[in-house]
C-alpha positions as CSV (number, residue, x, y, z in Angstrom):
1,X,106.1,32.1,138.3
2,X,102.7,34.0,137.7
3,X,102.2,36.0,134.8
4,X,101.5,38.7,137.9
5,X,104.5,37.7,139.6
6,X,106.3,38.2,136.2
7,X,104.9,41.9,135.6
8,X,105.8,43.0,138.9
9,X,109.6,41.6,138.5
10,X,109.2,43.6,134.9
11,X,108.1,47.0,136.7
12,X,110.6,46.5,139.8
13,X,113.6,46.0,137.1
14,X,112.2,48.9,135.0
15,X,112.1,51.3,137.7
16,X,115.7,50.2,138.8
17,X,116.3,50.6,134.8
18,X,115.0,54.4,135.5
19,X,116.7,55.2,138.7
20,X,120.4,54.0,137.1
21,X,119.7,56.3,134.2
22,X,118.3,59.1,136.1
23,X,121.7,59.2,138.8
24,X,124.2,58.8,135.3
25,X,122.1,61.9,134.0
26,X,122.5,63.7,137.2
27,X,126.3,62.9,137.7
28,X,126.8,64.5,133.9
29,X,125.1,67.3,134.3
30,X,126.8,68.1,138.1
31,X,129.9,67.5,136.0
32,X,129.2,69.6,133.4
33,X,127.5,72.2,135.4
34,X,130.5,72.4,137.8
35,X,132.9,73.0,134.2
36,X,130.9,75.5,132.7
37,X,131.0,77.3,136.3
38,X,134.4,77.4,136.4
39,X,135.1,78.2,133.1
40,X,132.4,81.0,133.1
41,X,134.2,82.6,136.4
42,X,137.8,82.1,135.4
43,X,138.7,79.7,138.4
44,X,140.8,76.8,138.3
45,X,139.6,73.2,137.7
46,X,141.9,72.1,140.6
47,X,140.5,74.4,143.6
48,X,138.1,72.8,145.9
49,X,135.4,71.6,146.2
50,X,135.7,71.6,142.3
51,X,137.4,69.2,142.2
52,X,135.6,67.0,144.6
53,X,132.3,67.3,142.7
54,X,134.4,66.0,139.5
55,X,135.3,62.9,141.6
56,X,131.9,62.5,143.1
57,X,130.7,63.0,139.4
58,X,132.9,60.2,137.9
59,X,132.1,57.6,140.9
60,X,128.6,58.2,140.4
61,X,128.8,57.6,136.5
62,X,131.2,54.6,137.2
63,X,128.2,53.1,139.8
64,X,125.7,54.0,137.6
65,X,127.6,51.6,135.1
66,X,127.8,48.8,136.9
67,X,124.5,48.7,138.5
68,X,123.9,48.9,134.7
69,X,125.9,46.1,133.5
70,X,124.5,43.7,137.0
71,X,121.1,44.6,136.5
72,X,120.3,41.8,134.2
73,X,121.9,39.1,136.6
74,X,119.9,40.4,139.7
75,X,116.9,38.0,140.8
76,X,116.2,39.8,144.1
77,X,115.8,43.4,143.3
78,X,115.0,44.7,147.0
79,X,118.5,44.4,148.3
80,X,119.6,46.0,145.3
81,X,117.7,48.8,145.7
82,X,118.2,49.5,148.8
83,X,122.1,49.1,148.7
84,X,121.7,51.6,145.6
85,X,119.8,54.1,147.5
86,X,121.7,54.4,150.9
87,X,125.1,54.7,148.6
88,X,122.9,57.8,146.4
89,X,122.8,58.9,150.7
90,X,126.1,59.2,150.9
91,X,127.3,60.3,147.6
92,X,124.5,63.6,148.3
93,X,126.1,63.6,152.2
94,X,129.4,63.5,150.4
95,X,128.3,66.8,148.0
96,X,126.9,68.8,150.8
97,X,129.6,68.1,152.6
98,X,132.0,69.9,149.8
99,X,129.9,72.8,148.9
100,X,129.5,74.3,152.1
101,X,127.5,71.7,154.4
102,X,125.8,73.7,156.6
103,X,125.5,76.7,154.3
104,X,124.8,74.1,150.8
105,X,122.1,74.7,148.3
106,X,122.1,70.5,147.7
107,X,120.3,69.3,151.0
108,X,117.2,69.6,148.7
109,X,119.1,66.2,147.0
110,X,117.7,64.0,150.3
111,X,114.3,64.5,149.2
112,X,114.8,63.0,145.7
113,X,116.5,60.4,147.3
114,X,113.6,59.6,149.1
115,X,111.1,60.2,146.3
116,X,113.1,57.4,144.6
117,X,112.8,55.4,146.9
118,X,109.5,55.1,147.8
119,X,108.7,54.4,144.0
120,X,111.1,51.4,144.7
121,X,110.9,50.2,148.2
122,X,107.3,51.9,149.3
123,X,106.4,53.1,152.4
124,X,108.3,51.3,154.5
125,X,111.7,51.3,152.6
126,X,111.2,55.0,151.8
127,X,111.1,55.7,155.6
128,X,113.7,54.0,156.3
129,X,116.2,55.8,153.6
130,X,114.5,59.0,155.1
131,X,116.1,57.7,158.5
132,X,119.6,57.2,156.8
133,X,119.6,60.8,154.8
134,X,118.3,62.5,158.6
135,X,121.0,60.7,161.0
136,X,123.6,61.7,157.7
137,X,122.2,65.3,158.1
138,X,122.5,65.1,161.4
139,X,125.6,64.0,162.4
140,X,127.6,66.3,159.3
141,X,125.8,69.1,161.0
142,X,127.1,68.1,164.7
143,X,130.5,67.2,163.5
144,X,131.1,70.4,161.4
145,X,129.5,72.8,165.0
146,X,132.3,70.5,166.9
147,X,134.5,71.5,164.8
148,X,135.2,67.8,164.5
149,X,135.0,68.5,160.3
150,X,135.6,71.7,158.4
151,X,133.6,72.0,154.6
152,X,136.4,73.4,152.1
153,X,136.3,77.5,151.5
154,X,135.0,77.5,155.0
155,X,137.6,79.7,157.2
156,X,134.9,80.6,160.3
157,X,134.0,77.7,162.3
158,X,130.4,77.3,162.4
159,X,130.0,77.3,166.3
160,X,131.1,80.9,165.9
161,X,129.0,82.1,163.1
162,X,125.8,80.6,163.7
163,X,123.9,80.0,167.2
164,X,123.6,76.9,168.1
165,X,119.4,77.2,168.4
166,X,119.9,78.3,164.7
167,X,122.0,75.2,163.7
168,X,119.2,72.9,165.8
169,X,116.5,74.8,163.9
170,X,118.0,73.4,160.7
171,X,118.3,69.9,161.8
172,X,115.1,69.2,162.7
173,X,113.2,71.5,159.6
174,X,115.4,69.1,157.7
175,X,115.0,66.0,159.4
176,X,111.3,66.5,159.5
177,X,111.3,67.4,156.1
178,X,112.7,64.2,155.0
179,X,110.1,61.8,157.0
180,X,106.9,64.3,155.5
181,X,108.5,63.9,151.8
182,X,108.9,60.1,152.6
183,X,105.4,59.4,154.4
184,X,103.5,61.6,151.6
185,X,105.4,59.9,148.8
186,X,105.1,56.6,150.4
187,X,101.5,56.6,150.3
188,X,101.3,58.2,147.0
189,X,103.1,54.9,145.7
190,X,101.6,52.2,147.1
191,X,98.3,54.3,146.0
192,X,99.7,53.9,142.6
193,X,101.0,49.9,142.8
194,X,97.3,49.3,143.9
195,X,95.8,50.8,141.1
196,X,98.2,49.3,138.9
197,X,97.1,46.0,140.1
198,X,93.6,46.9,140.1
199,X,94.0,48.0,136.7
200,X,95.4,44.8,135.6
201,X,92.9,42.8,137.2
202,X,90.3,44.9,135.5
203,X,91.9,44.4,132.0
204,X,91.8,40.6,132.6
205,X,88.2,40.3,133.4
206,X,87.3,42.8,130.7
207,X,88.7,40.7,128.3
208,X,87.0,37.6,129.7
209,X,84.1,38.8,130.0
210,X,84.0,39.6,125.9
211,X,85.9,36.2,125.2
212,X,82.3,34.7,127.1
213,X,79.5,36.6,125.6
214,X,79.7,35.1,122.7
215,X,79.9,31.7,124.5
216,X,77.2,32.0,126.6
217,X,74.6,32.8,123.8
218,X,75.9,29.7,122.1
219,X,75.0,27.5,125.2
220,X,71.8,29.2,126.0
221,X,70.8,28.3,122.8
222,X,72.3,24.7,123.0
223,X,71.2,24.1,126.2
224,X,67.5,25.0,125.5
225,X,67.6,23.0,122.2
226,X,69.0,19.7,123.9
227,X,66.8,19.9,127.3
228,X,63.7,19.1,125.9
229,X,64.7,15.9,123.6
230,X,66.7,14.9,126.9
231,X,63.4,15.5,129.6
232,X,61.6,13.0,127.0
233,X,64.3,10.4,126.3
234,X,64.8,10.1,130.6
235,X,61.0,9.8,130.6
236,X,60.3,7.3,128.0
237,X,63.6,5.4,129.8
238,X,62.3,5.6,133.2
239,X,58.8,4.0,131.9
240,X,60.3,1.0,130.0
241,X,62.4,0.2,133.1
242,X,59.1,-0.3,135.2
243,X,58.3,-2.8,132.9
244,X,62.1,-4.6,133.0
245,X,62.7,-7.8,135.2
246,X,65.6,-6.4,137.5
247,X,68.8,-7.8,137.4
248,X,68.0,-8.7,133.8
249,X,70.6,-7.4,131.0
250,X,67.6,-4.7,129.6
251,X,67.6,-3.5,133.5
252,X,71.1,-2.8,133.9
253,X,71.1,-1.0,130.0
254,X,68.0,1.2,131.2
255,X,69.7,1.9,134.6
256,X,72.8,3.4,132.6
257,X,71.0,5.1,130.6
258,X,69.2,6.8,133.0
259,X,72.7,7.4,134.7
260,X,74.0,9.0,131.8
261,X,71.0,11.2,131.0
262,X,71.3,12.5,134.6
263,X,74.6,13.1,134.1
264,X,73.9,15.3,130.5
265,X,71.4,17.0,132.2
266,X,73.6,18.2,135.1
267,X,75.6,19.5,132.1
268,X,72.9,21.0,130.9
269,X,71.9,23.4,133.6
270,X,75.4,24.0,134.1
271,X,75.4,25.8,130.6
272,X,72.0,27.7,131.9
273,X,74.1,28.6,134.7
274,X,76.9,29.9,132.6
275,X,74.8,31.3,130.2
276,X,72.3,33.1,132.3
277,X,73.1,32.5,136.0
278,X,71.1,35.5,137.6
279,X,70.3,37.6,140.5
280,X,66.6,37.6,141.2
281,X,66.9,36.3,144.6
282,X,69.9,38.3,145.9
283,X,69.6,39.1,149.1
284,X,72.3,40.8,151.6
285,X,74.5,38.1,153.5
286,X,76.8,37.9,156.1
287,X,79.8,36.9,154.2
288,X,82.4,35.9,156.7
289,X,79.7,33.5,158.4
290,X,78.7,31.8,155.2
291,X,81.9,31.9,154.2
292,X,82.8,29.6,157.3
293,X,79.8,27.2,157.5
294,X,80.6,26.5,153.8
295,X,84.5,25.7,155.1
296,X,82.6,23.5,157.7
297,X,81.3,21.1,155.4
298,X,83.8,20.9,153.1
299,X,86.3,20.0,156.0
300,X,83.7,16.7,155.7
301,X,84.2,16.5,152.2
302,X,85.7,13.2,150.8
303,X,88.4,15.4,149.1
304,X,89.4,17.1,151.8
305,X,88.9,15.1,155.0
306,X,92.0,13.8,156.5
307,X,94.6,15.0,154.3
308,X,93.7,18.6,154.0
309,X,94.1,21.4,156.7
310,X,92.1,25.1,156.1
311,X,92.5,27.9,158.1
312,X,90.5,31.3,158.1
313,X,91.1,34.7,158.6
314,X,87.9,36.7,158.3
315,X,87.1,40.2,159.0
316,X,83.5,40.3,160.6
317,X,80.9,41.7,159.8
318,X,81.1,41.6,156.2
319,X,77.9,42.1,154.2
320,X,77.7,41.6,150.2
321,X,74.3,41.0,148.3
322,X,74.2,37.9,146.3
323,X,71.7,35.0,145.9
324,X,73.1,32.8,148.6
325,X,73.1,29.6,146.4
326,X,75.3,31.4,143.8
327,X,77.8,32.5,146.9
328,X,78.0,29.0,148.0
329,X,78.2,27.3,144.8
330,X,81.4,30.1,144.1
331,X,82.9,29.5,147.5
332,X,82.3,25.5,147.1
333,X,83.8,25.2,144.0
334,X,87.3,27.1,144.4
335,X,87.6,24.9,147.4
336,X,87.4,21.5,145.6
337,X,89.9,23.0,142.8
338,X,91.9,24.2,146.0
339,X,91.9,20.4,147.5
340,X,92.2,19.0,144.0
341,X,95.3,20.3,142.9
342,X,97.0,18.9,146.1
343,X,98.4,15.8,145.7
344,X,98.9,14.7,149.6
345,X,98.8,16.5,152.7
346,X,98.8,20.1,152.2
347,X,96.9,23.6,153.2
348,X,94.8,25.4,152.1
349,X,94.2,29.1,153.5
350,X,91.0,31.7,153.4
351,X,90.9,35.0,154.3
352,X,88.5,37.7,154.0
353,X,89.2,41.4,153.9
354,X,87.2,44.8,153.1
355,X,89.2,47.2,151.1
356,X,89.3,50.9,150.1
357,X,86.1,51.6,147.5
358,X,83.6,49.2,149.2
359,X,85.2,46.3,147.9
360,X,85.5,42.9,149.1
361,X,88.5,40.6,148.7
362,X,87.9,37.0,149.3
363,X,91.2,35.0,148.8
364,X,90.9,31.2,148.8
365,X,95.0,30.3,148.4
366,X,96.7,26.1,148.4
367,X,100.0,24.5,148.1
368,X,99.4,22.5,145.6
369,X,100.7,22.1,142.0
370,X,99.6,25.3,140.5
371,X,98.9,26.2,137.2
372,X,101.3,25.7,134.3
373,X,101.9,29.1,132.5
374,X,100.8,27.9,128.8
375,X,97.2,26.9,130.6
376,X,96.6,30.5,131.9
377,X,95.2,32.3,129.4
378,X,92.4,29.6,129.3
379,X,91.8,28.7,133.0
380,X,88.6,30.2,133.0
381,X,86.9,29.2,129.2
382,X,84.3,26.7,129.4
383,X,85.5,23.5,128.1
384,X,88.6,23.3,129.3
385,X,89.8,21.3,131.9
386,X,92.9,19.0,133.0
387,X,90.1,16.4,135.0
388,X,89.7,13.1,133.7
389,X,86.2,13.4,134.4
390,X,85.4,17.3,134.4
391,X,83.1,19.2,132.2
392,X,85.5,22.6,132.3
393,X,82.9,24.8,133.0
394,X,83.3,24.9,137.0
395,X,85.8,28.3,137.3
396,X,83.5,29.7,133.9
397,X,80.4,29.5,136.2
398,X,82.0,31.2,138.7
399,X,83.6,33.9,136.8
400,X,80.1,34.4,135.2
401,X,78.2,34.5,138.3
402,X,81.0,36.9,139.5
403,X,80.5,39.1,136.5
404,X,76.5,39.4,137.3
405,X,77.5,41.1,140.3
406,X,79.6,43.2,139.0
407,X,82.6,41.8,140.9
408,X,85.8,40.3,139.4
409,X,88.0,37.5,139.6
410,X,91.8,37.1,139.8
411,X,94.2,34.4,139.9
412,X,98.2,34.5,141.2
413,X,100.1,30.9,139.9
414,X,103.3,29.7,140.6
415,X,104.0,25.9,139.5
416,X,104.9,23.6,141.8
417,X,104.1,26.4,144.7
418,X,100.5,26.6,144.7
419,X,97.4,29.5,143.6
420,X,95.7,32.0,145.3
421,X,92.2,32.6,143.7
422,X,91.2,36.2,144.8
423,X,87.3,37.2,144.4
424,X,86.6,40.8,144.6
425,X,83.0,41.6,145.2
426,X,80.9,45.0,146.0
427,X,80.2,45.5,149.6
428,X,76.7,45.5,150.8
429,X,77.5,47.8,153.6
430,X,76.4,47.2,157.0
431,X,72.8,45.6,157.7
432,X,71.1,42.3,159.5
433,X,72.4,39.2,158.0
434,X,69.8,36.5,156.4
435,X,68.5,33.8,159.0
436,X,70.7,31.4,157.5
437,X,73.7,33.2,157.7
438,X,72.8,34.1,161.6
439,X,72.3,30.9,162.2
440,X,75.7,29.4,161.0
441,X,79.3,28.7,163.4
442,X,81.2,32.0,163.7
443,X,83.5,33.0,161.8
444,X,87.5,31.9,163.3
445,X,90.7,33.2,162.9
446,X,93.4,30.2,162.6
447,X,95.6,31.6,160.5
């Protein structure tokens, strides 16, 4: 599991952690508050509803305990929640019920039902625990105008002391008051989880970002220091060789040579890169479109052809400014560690989205092995890598060609399961794409 993964699990059992503590809390003081009443006005501790709301007390500090004492053996905390919250339903159905129903002061517990809820289950649990708490409402209310149910202290039926307009009136104020609370509060937490996450993907590229200054300097500087010895030696290589018989063993020494000094000097601009990557040339491009033409090739890709299936999702237009070499080179790269960490057949999935704040989420998510939990923390520091033959500073470019346009970088992991690589850049805003871009397949939806 992902070190995300593993925070959210953290802040779902936390919140459950909250929501046991807060009902024990609120079943002692309903207890207590419903002693000191009767002590204060001289009535018995065995008259109703008194004694109801002592019962209802206990149970609730009784659930509250075993949620408690389960907590810590739950691995799937939404069907908790939700089978804690529609029993908190009843148990405030249950104390309306005995202090009056229609006439109660508590229908005002629904709503903090609700608000609970959407901190646990978001918009779309929190409306449906809004349902449960109105149909609850709904039918106490019916069944006590039927006369089906009488509330205790109550000696005039309700169909006879209140209208039946009046008694509809409350219903639906109620009912709608309970889908408002749960819409408004639903949006207010998943505002809040998204600037959580936001917040922790900021955090993590922040302290990246400070973990690499440092580096870079030191590879500009070695990187300017080695490339002239290294233009010189290829040169002076490259002149003797004219002068070699081929085939003969001086040949074949000169022809590695020159191999190998290729090879350091790809290595070498790849620390100019990382160093110092850029954005002279940036230019507005259609993102979705180069997005896809680069998918198009790599489909042709040795890695990836025959063995590999990618499908896109991409929300067109989308515009972001960015040299275009830097985009592909980003794009190209998180593909090939996409295909890379799949062992056989397998998928690999692309999609494109424009969020809230002008911000662009490019996720490039596989099936492959994923990344172990110990190699986290270092996935993207120059130098490291688990390839036979890699340099470790493919995902370090990226992340620092990211950083020069002030975008960010995340990465979700589960071993065995796969990673989703998530690029989050600034959006350009709408505008004519570059003639390369226009000229490129369209964008597809496959997924």
């Amino acid at each position: 599991m992902s070190r995300f993964s593993d925070t959210g699990i953290t802040h779902e059992a936390r919140r459950l952690k909250w929501l046991i503590w807060f009902r024990g809390f609120f079943a002692l003081v309903l207890f207590f508050s419903t002693f000191v009443f009767c002590t204060g006005e001289a009535i018995s501790f065995q008259v109703q509803p008194f004694v109801s709301l002592y019962a209802i007390s206990i149970v609730l500090v009784v659930l509250s305990a075993v949620y408690g004492c389960f907590l810590s053996r739950v691995k799937v905390f939404r069907p908790f929640a939700y089978f804690q919250l529609v029993l908190d339903s009843f148990a405030v159905t249950a104390i309306i019920f005995v202090t009056g129903g229609f006439e109660s002061i508590f229908t005002f517990l629904y709503l903090v039902v609700i608000i609970a809820s959407s901190m646990l289950l978001f918009r779309k649990g929190c409306l449906i625990i809004a349902l449960c708490c109105s149909l609850q409402y709904g039918l106490l209310i019916d069944f006590e105008y039927l006369g089906l149910i009488t509330p205790f202290n109550t000696t005039v039926l309700l169909a006879d002391a209140v209208p039946w307009t009046h008694v509809i009136y409350r219903i639906v104020i109620i009912m709608a008051a309970c889908f408002a609370v749960a819409f408004l509060s639903g949006i207010l937490a998943l505002q809040a989880k998204r600037a959580r996450g936001d917040l922790k993907v900021m955090e993590g590229h922040l302290r990246r970002v400070k973990r690499m200054a440092t580096m870079g300097e030191l590879a500009s500087a070695m990187a300017h220091e080695i490339r002239n010895p290294l233009a010189s030696l290829s040169g002076s290589i490259q002149l003797l060789k004219e002068d070699a018989q081929p085939g003969s063993p001086d040949y074949r020494l000169m022809k590695i040579v020159l191999r190998e000094t290729e090879r350091l000097s790809n290595i070498v601009n790849d620390f100019l890169v990382f160093a110092k990557p850029g954005r002279v040339n940036a230019v507005k491009l259609r993102l979705d479109l180069l997005v896809q033409e680069v998918v198009d090739l790599f489909r042709q890709d040795a890695v990836c052809r025959g063995r590999i299936e990618i499908k896109t999702r991409l929300d067109a237009p989308v515009w972001v400014k960015m040299e275009q070499g830097h985009l592909k080179q980003v794009l190209w790269n998180l593909l090939t560690n996409a295909a890379e960490s799949i062992e056989q057949q397998g998928t690999i999935r692309v999609r494109i989205a424009q969020y809230r704040n002008d911000r662009v989420h490019l996720k490039i998510m596989d099936n492959g092995a994923g990344i172990k939990n110990e190699d986290l923390d270092s996935v993207f520091d120059p130098f490291v890598t688990t390839k036979a033959n890699g340099t470790g500073l493919g995902l370090s470019i990226i992340h620092r060609i990211i950083d020069t346009y002030n975008g960010m970088i995340d990465l979700e992991t589960e071993p065995g399961k796969g990673t989703v690589f998530t690029v989050i850049l600034n959006s350009a805003g709408p505008g004519p794409a570059t003639e390369s871009t226009r000229n490129g397949t369209g964008q597809s939806s496959t997924d």
